[in-house]
N, C-alpha and C positions, 0 to 999 in steps of 0.2 A: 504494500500500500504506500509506504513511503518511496519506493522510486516511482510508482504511478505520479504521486504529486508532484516528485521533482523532475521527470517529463515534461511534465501540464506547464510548472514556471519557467522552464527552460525552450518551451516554445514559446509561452509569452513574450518570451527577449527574444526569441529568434526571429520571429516572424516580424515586427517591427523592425530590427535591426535590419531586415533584407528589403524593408519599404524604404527603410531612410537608405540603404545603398543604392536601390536604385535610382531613387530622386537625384542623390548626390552623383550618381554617374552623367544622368542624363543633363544633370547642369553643369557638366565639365570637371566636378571637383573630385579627380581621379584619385589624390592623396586619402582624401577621409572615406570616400570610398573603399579603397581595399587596406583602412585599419577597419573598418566595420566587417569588411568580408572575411578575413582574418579571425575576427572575434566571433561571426555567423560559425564560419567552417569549424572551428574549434568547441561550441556548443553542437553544432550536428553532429558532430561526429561521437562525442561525448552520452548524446541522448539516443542515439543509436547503438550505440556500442551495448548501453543498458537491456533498451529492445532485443538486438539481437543474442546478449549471450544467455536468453531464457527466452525461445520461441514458443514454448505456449504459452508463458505468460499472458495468456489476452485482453489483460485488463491493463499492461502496457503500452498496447499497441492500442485500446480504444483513446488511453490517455494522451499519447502522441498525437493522434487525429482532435479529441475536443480541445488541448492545447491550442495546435495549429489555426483550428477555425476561430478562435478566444483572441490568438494572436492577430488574426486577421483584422478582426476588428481593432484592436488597442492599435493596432499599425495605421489603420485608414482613421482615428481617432488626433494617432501624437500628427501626421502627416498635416488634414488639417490645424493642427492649432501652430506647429511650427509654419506654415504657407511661404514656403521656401519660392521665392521668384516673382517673376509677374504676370500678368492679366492684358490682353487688348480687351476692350469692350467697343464694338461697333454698335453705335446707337441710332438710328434714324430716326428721324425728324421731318413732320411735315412742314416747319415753319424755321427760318434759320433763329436760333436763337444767342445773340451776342452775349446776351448777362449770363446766361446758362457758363457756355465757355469762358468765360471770365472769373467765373464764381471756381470751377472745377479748378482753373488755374492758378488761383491765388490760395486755394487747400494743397498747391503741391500737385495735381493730376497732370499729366501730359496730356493736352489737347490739341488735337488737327480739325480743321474744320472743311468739309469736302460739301461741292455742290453737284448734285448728279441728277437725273431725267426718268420718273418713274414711267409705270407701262404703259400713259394714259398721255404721255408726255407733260405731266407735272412735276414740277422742281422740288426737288427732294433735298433734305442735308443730312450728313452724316458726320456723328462727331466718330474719330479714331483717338478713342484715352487708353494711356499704356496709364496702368495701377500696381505696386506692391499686392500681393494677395494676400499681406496680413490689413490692408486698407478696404476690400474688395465690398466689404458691409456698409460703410461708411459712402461709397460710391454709390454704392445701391440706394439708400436712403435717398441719398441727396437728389436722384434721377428719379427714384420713384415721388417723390415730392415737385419738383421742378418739372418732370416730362412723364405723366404716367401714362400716356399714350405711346411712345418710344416704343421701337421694336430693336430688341437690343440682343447680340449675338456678341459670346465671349468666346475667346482662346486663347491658349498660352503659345507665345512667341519662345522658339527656342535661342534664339539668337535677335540683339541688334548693335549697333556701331551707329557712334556722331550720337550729334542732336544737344541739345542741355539738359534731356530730363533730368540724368541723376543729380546732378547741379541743383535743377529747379526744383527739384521734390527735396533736398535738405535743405535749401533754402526756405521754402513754407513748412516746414515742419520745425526750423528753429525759431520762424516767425510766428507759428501755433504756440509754442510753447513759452515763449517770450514774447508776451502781445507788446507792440506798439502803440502808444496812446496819442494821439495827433492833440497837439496846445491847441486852446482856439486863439486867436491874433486876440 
């Protein structure tokens, strides 16, 4: 019974640990990647070794599978709350709106403002905001209040080069935290 549980905690840590390795590969960061795969391999092999040097044990092998799927969750759990990267959100807009994108860019948001020709050939706009996705709630809010007619379509960019965002998003995030008080004359 005690190696069943200590199966069960040791996919716990396994199986997150192999969500954050992959995150971490697929955003380049090759280093902390294989000290995590490193740490995976050595609990697999660890928790296996238990399973296998008593195969009937079957109440091993169910605890490796309810671990596993336990882990699954606690993985896709720590994954959002760490929201490692960012977000485009394509918004459309029936009507161009200036304050909208002004407001998105003084909180730090990367905004583009795009004019394009919908099926009926009416003038359509599109905002292109790249977001942090530990920000991605707080964008949400602010569009569902300001455009809740928006049709809006998100995805993660694996890659970009140029521009000011990261520039501009520390900059409103020191200005959020450090508010400015304007004298009056």
């Amino acid at each position: 019974m005690l190696q069943a549980l200590l199966i069960v905690i040791m996919q716990f840590v396994i199986v997150p640990l192999t969500t954050l390795r992959t995150i971490f590969v697929v955003k380049g960061e090759i280093r902390t990647a294989s000290i995590l795969g490193g740490l995976e391999a050595l609990i697999y092999v660890i928790s296996l070794g238990i399973i296998f040097s008593d195969l009937s044990n079957y109440l091993n092998m169910i605890a490796y599978a309810v671990g596993y799927a336990g882990g699954v969750v606690l993985g896709g759990y720590v994954e959002r709350k760490l929201a490692i990267g960012y977000r485009t959100y394509n918004v459309s807009l029936l009507e161009k709106d200036l304050e909208l994108c002004e407001m998105l860019r003084a909180e730090g948001f990367g905004v583009t403002l795009f004019e394009g020709e919908g099926r009926d050939g009416n003038k359509r706009f599109r905002l292109d905001i790249v977001v942090k996705r530990n920000r991605e709630k707080e964008l949400m809010k602010i569009l569902d209040e300001k455009a809740p007619r928006a049709f809006i379509v998100a995805y993660e960019p694996t890659s970009f080069k140029g521009g000011y965002l990261v520039k501009s998003m520390k900059k409103a995030v020191k200005l959020r935290t450090f508010p400015i008080t304007k004298q009056k004359p």
